[in-house]
C-alpha positions as CSV (number, residue, x, y, z in Angstrom):
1,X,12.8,-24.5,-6.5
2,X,12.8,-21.9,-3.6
3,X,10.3,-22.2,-1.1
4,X,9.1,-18.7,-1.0
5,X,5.9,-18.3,0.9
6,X,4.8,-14.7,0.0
7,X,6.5,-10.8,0.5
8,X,7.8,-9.8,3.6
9,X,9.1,-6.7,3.4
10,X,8.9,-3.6,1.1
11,X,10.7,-0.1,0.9
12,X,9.2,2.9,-0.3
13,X,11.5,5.9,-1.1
14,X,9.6,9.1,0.2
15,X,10.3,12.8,0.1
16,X,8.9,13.7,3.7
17,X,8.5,11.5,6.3
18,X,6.2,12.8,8.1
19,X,4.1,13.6,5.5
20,X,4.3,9.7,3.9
21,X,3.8,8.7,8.0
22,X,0.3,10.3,8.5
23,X,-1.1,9.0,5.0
24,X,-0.2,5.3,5.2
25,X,-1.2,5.4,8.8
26,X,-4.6,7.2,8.2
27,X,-5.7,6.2,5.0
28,X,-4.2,2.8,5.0
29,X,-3.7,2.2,8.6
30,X,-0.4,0.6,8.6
31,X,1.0,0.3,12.3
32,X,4.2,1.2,13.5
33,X,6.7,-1.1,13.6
34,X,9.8,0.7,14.4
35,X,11.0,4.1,13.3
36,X,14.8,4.1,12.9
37,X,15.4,8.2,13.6
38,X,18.9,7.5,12.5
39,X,18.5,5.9,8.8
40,X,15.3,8.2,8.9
41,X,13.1,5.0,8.2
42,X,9.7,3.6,9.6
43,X,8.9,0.1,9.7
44,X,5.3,0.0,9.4
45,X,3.0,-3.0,9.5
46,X,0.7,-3.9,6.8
47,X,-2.5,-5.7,8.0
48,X,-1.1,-6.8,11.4
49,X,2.0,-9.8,10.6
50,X,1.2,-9.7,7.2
51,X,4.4,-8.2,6.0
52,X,6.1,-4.8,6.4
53,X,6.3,-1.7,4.3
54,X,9.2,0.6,5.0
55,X,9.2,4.5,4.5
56,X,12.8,5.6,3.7
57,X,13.3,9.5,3.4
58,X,15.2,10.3,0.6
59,X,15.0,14.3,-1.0
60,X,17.0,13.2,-3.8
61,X,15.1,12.2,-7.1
62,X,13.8,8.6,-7.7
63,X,11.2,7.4,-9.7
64,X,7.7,6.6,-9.1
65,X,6.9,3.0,-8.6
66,X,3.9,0.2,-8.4
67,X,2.6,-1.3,-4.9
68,X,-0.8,-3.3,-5.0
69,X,-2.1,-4.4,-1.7
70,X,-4.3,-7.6,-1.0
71,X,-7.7,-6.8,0.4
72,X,-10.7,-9.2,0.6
73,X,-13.4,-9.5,-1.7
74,X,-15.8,-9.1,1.0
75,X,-14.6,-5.9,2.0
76,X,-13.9,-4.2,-1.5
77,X,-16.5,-2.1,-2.1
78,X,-16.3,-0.9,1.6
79,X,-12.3,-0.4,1.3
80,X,-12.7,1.8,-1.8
81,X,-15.7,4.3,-0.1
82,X,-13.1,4.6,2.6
83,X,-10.6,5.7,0.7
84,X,-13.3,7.8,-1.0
85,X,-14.0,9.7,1.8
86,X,-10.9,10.1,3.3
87,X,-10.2,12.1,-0.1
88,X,-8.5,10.0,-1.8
89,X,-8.9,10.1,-6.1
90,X,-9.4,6.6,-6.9
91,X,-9.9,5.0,-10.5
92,X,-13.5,3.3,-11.0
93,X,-12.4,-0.3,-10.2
94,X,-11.1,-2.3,-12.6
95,X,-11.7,-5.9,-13.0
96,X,-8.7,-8.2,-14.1
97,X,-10.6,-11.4,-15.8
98,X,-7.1,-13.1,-16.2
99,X,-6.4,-13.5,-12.1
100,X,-9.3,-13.0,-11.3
101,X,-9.6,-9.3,-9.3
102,X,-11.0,-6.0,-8.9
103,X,-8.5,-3.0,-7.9
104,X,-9.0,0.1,-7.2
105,X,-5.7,2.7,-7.8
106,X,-4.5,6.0,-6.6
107,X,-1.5,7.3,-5.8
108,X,0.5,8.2,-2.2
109,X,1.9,12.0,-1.4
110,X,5.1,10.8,-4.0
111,X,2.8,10.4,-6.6
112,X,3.8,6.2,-6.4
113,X,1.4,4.1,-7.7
114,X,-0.8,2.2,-5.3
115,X,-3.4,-0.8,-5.6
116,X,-5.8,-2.5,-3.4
117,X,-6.7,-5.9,-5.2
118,X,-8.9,-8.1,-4.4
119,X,-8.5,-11.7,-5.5
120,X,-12.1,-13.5,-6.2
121,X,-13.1,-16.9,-5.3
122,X,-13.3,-18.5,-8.7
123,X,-16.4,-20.6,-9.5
């Protein structure tokens, strides 16, 4: 068996930038890593060392895809009002009995699917 100890790293394909920058960074509130002008990437950071997500420009066509995000259950119902009133369309949470979890979804400025789940402390 490998050792693996969680996710590191993600990319995300995006049409613009810029446009991909300001929502993970204000809605989300991902920090800069490192933004590689050349490659026309951004390394940002996802709740401080807890991994990275990477923006990658690309104006050709790709599909839409699934990230979920870990959040506390503490926090949930404040995480989801933020999101709320930042503008953000989110789905009435959901509750997964077979982790168990609540998420709330919406999507980024690509239309990819995006998840904020919150593991529960099972009794």
């Amino acid at each position: 068996m490998i050792p693996i100890r969680g996710l590191y790293e993600v990319a995300i394909r995006v049409k613009d930038l810029s446009k991909s920058e300001a929502f993970y960074r204000e809605i989300l509130g991902f920090e800069i890593g490192i933004r590689d002008e050349r490659r026309n990437m951004l390394f940002l950071r996802v709740g401080g060392q807890a991994g990275m997500v990477v923006l990658q420009q690309d104006k050709g066509t790709f599909p839409t895809q699934h990230f979920a995000f870990r959040v506390e259950e503490a926090e949930f119902e404040a995480t989801t009002a933020a999101l709320k009133e930042r503008g953000v369309d989110v789905t009435a949470p959901v509750f997964h009995k077979w982790m168990p979890a609540r998420s709330v979804y919406f999507s980024d400025p690509d239309g990819h699917d995006l998840e904020l789940c919150a593991p529960m402390q099972k009794s």
